[in-house]
C-alpha positions as CSV (number, residue, x, y, z in Angstrom):
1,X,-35.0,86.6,35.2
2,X,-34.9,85.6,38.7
3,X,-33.5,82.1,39.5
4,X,-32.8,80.4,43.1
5,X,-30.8,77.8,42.3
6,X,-27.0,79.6,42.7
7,X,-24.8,77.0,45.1
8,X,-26.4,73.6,43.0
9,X,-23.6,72.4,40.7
10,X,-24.6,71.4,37.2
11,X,-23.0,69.2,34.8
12,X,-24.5,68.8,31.0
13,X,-25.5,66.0,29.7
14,X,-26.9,64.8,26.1
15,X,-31.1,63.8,27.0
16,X,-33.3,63.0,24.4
17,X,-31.2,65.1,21.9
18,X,-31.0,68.2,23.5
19,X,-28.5,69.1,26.5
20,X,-30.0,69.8,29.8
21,X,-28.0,70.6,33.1
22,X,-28.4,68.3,35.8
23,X,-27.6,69.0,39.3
24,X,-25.0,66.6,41.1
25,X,-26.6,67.6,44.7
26,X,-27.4,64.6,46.8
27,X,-31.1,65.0,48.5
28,X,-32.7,65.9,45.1
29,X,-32.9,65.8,41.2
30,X,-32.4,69.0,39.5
31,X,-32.5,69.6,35.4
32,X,-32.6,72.5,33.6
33,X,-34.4,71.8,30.4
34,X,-32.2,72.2,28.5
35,X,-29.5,74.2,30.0
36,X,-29.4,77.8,30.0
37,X,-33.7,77.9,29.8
38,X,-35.5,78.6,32.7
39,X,-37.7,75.5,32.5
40,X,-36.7,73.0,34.8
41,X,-37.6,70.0,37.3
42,X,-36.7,69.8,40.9
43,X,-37.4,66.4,42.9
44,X,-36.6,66.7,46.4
45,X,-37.2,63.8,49.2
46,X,-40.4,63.6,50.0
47,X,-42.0,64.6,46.4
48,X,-43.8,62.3,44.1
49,X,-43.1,60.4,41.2
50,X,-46.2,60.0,38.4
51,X,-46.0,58.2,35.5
52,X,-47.0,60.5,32.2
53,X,-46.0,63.4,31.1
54,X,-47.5,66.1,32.6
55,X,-46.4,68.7,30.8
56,X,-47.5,67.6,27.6
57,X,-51.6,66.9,29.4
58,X,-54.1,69.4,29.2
59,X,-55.5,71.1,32.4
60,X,-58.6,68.9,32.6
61,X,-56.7,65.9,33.3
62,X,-55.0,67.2,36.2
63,X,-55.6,66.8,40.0
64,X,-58.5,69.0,42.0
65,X,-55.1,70.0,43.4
66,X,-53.2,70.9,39.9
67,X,-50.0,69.6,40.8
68,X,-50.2,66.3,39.3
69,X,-52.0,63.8,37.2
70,X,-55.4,62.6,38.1
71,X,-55.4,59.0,37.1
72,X,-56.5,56.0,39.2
73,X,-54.0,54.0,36.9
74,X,-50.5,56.2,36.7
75,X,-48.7,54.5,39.0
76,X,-47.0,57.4,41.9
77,X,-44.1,57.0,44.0
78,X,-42.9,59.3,46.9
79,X,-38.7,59.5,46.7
80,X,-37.7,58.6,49.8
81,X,-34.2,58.6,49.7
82,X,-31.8,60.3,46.6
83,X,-28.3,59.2,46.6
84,X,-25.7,60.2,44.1
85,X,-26.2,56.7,42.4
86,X,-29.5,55.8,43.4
87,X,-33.3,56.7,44.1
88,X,-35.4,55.1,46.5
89,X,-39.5,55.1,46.5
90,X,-42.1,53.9,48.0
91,X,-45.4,53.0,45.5
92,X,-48.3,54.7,47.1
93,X,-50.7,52.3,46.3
94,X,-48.5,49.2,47.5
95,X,-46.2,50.2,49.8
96,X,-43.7,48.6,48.3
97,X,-40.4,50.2,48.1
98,X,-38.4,50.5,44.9
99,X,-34.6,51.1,44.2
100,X,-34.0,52.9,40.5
101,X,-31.0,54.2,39.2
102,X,-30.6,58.0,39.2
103,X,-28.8,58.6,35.8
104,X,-32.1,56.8,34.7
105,X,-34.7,58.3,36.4
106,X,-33.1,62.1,35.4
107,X,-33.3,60.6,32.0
108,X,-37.1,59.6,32.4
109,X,-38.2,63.2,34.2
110,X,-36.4,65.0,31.3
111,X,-38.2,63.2,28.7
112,X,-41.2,62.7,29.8
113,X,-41.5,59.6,31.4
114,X,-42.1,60.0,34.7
115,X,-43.0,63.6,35.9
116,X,-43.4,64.8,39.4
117,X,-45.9,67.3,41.6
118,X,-45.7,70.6,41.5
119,X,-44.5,72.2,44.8
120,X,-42.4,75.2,44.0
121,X,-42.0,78.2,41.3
122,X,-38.3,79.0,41.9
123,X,-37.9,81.0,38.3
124,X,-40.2,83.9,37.3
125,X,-39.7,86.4,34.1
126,X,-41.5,89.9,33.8
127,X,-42.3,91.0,30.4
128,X,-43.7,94.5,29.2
129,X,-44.8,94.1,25.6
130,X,-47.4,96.3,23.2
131,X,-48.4,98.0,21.6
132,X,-49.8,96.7,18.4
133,X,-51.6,98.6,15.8
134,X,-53.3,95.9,14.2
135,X,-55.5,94.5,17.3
136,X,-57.8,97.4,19.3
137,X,-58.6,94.5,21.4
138,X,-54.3,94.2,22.4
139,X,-53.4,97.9,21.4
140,X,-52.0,98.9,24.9
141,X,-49.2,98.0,26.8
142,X,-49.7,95.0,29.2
143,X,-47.4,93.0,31.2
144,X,-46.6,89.6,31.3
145,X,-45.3,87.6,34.7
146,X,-44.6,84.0,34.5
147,X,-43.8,81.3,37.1
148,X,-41.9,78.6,35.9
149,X,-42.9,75.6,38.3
150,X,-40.6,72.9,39.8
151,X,-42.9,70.1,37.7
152,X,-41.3,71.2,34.0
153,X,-44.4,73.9,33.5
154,X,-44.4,77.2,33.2
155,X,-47.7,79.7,34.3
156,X,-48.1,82.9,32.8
157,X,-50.6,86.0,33.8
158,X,-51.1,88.8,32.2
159,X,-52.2,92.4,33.5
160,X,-53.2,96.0,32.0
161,X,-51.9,99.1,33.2
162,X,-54.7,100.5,35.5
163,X,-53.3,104.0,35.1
164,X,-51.1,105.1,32.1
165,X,-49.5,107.7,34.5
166,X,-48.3,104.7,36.9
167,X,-46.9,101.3,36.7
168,X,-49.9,100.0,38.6
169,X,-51.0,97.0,37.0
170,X,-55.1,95.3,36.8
171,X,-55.6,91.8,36.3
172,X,-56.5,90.9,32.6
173,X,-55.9,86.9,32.1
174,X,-54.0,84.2,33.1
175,X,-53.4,80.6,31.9
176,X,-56.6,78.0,32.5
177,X,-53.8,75.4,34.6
178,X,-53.6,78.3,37.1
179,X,-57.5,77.9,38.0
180,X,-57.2,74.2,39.4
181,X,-54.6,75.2,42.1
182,X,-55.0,74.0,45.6
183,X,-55.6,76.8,48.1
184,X,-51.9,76.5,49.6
185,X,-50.4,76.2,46.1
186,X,-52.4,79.2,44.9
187,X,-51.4,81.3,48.0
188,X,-47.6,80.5,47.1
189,X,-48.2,81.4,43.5
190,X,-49.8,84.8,43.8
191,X,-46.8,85.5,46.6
192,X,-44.4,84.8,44.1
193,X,-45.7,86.9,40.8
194,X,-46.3,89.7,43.3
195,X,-42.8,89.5,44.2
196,X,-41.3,89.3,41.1
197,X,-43.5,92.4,39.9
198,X,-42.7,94.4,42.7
199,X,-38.7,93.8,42.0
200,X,-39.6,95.0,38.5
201,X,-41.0,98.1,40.4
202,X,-45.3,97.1,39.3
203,X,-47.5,97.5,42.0
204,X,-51.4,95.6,41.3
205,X,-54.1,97.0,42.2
């Protein structure tokens, strides 16, 4: 598992019955959810704030960009400013600036209240599984990267070995949320899995 998130301090906390870790950093929300999972939500100044749950919709409601909602009546917020008490926004379709608690608003990303765009895949896992005897269809090998996004989502995409002599790798199928990725957030993506497959020591061809 690869994680970028050494130097933020964590403290637990008890969320919607489960504990998470949540970061104490000033400049940004961070939860782990719940703790020791590599799920987790980062808001930094500057990101936005949707109402829903976007983890729990299905790919057709999101955004031609994928990383949030598409709704003309979730109400969005950019953070502006994140204190250690406080978390100051802006509504986008107002312009009218809001002042919530943080303790709160950690609460309301953790559970679903609130979510917020996806920017960022800081956590990926590489997975070699097979083979199984009862399935012709899955009865080689295959690998199994997955990006774990900075919105609460995780984005998996699976690959065949090309050549049974090498660990080069052929695309096979990825998740459906993957395919509505803006061209930016799609370039970031496939950097990432090709990193974390190349650290694994798979090359794709």
């Amino acid at each position: 598992m690869t994680r970028e998130t050494e130097g933020t301090t964590i403290v637990t906390r008890e969320i919607g019955g489960a504990t998470v870790g949540v970061g104490t950093d000033e400049d940004e929300i961070f939860i782990d959810l719940p703790i020791n999972r590599p799920i987790y939500i980062r808001v930094r100044e500057g990101d936005h704030v949707q109402e829903g749950d976007v983890r729990a919709r299905g790919t057709f409601e999101l955004g031609s960009g994928g990383s949030e909602l598409a709704s003309t009546t979730l109400r969005t917020w950019a953070a502006e400013e994140i204190t250690p008490e406080t978390v100051t926004v802006r509504d986008l379709a107002t312009d009218e600036p809001e002042r919530w608690d943080r303790e709160e608003c950690e609460e309301n990303l953790a559970t679903g209240v609130v979510s917020t765009n996806l920017t960022d895949f800081e956590r990926l896992s590489v997975v070699q599984t097979g083979p199984w005897d009862d399935d012709a269809d899955r009865g080689d090998p295959h690998v199994t990267a997955t990006a774990y996004g900075d919105d609460g989502r995780k984005f998996s995409r699976t690959y065949r070995f090309a050549d049974p002599a090498t660990d080069a790798l052929e695309y096979w199928h990825q998740d459906r949320s993957i395919e509505t990725f803006d061209e930016n957030l799609a370039a970031h993506f496939e950097r990432r899995i090709e990193q974390a497959l190349a650290e694994d020591g798979y090359s794709v061809r």
